[in-house]
N, C-alpha and C positions, 0 to 999 in steps of 0.2 A: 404604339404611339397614337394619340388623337388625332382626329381628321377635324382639318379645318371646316369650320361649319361656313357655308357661301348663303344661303336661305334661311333669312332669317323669318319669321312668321310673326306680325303686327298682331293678327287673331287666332287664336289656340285653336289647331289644328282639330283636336278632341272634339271642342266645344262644335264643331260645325261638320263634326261625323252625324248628328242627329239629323242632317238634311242632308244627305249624300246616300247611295246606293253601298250594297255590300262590295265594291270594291272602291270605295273613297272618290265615287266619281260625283258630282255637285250641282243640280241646275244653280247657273249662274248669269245673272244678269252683264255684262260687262260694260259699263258707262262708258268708255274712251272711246270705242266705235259704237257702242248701241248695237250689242250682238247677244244675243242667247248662244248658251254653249254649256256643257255638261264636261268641265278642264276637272285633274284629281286636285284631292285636297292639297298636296304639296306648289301646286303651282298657282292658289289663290292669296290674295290677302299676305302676299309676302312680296321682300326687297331682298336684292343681294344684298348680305354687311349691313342690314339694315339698323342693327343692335352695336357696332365696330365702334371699338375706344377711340376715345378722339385723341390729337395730341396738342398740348397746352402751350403757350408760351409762360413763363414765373405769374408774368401781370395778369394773363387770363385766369391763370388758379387762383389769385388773390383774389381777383376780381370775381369769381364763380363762386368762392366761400364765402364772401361777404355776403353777395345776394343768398343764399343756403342760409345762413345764421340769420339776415334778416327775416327766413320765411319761417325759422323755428321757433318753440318755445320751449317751459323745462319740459314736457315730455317727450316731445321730440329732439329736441338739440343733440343728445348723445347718437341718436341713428341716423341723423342726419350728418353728425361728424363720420362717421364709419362710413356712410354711402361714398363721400367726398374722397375721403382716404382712399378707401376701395376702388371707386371707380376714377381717380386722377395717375393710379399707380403706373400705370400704364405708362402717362406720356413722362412719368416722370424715370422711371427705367430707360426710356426709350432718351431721353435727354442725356443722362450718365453715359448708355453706352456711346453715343454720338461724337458725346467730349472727352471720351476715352480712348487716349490713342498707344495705349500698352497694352492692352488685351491682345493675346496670340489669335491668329488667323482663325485658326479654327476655331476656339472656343468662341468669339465672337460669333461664326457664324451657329454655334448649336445657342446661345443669347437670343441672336434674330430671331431662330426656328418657336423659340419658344414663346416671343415675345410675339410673333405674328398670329399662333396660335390664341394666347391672351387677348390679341385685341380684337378677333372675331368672337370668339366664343366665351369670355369671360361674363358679359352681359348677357349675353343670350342664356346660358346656364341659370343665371341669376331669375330669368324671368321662367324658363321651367320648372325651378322650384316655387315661384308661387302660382301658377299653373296648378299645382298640384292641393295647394290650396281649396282649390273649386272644384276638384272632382266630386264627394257627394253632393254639393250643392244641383252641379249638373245633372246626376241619376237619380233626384228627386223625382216622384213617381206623384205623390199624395200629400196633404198638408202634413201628416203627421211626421211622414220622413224627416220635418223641419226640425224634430226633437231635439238634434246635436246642438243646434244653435243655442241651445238652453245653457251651454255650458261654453264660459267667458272666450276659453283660449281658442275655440272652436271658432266662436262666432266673431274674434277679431281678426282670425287668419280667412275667415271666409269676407270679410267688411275688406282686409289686404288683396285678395285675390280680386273683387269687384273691381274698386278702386284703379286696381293696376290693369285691366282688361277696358276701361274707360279712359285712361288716360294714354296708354301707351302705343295708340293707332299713328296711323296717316295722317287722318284727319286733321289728328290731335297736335301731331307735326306741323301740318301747314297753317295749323292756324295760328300756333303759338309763330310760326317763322312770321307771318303775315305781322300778328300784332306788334314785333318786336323790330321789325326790319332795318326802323328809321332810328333804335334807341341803342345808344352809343356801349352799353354796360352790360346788355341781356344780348348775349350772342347764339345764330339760331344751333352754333353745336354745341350749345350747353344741353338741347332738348333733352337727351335721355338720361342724362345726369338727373337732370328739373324733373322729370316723369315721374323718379323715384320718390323724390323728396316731395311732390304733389301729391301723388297717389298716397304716401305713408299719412302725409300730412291729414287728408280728404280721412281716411280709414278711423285715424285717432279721433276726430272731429265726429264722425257716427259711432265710433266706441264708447266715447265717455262724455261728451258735450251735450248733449241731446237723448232722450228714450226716444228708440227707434222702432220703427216698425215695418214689417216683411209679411206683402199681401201676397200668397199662392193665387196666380192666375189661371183659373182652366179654363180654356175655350171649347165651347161644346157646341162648337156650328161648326159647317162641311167644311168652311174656309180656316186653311192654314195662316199661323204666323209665320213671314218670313223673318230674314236675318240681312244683315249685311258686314260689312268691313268694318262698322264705328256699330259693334253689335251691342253697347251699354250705352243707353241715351237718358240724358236729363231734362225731364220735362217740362223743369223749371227752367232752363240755361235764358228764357227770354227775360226772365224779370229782372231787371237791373237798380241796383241803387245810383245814388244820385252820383257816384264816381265814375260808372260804367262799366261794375263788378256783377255777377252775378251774386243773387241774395239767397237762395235756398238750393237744396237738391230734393231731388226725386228721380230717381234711377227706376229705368223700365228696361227688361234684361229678359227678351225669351229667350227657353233653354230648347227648348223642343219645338214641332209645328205646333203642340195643343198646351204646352206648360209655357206662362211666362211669371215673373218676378217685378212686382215694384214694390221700392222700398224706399222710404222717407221718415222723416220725425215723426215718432208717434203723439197722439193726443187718448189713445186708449190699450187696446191689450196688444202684446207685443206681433201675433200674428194672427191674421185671419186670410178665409177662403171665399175667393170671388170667381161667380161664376161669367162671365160674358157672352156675349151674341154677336151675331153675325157684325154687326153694325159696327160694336165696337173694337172688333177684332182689324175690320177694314182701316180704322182712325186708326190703331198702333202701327197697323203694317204703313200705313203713308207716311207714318213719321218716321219709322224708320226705313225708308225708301229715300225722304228729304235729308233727314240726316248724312245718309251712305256718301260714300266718299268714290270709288271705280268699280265696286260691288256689291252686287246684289242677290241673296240666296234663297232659294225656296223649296221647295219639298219635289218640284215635279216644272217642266218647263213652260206649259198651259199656266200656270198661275203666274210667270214672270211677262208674259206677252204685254198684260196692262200695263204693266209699268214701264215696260219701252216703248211703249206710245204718248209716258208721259215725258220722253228727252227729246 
């Protein structure tokens, strides 16, 4: 039988073995006390149940598909019906057996067992297979390794796997809780439902809306790229239109201390290779240090001292 999963992981454990020692251990900045510390990969960047189905009342499901169909259109509308379905199952099982009062003792409780199991692990599964997504993207070596992307179904599952590794943090959490707090119709445990539907949303929007463009970043000075907890940042998020939307993206995604990725609307060929310097390696690492949300990761724990002097 399954084992209830308790840890769930906001950042793919995988992706942040390229800064960790051979036994998954991680210089780690830790924001809450401002403490260096070298914790394994299973106890960073994760919540208990952090992924756990929620349970709905009738009016909150109505109300949850309406905002989901407002945010689709036709290409999305059919996946975004299926997330809904998919991910409301739960509380809607969970409601039947409640107001079932014939169901035998027992069978009921093997229902519970199953149904507890579901609402830890059913999302969380969900989000390891598009985990899997990004694996070559991550042991990209060379621009040329980029090859696969040449080909459509590659490079929308790899645009899904970005997507869903930017949106589906902490960060990402408290900020949507934040903006929504005081709005009577967007409630904050819709997030991981919305995560899906954002993320797919964001993916389709660099699939087919725009030619996009995927710069190989090598760093060829002494200083490493770090990482953090919110490890896919957009460089745009400041520009805002006159609503108070953000108007463009440009995602900057290191994979490694010396490989990083930005990718944006292109204006010419679909990839190219950039070499940077010291200087400019320093600018990415501060943004994502300002981005970071209670962590922060680096290659070795002398490179994390600076930036605890910056809390």
């Amino acid at each position: 039988m399954s084992q209830v999963k308790k840890r769930h992981h906001y950042v793919w454990r995988n992706y942040l073995r390229a800064w960790s020692d051979s036994n998954d251990l991680i210089p780690s900045l830790i924001k809450i006390n401002n403490k260096i510390a070298t914790p394994n990969l299973m106890n960073v960047a994760q919540k208990k149940f952090y992924y756990s189905l929620e349970e709905f009342t009738i009016e909150e499901e109505n109300n949850l598909k309406k905002i989901i169909i407002n945010l689709s259109n036709e290409e999305t509308e059919e996946i975004f019906k299926e997330y809904f379905n998919l991910f409301i199952s739960y509380s809607k099982a969970k409601r039947i057996l409640n107001n079932n009062t014939n169901i035998p003792k027992d069978r009921k409780s093997e229902i519970e067992a199953s149904l507890k199991l579901m609402k830890s692990n059913f999302m969380e599964d969900f989000h390891s297979d598009f985990e899997n997504f990004g694996q070559k993207l991550i042991e990209v070596k060379k621009v040329e390794d980029l090859e696969f992307l040449k080909e459509n179904a590659s490079l929308m599952k790899t645009f899904l796997f970005l997507c869903f590794q930017y949106v589906r943090t902490k960060k990402m959490r408290n900020i949507f809780t934040k903006n929504f707090e005081d709005h009577f119709n967007i409630l904050s445990k819709y997030f991981n439902i919305l995560s899906f539907v954002i993320a797919t949303g964001m993916a389709n929007g660099l699939m087919h809306y725009k030619e996009t463009k995927i710069i190989f970043i090598e760093n060829t000075s002494e200083i490493d790229f770090i990482t953090s907890d919110q490890p896919i940042i957009n460089l745009k998020e400041h520009e805002k239109n006159n609503k108070g939307n953000v108007k463009s993206l440009e995602f900057f995604y290191p994979i490694n201390p010396k490989i990083a990725f930005k990718i944006h609307y292109n204006s010419g060929k679909k990839f190219e290779h950039l070499k940077i310097s010291e200087n400019e390696v320093k600018e990415f690492n501060q943004i994502i240090f300002d981005k970071s949300e209670d962590f922060v990761f680096a290659k070795n724990t002398e490179q994390l001292k600076k930036y605890k002097n910056c809390l």
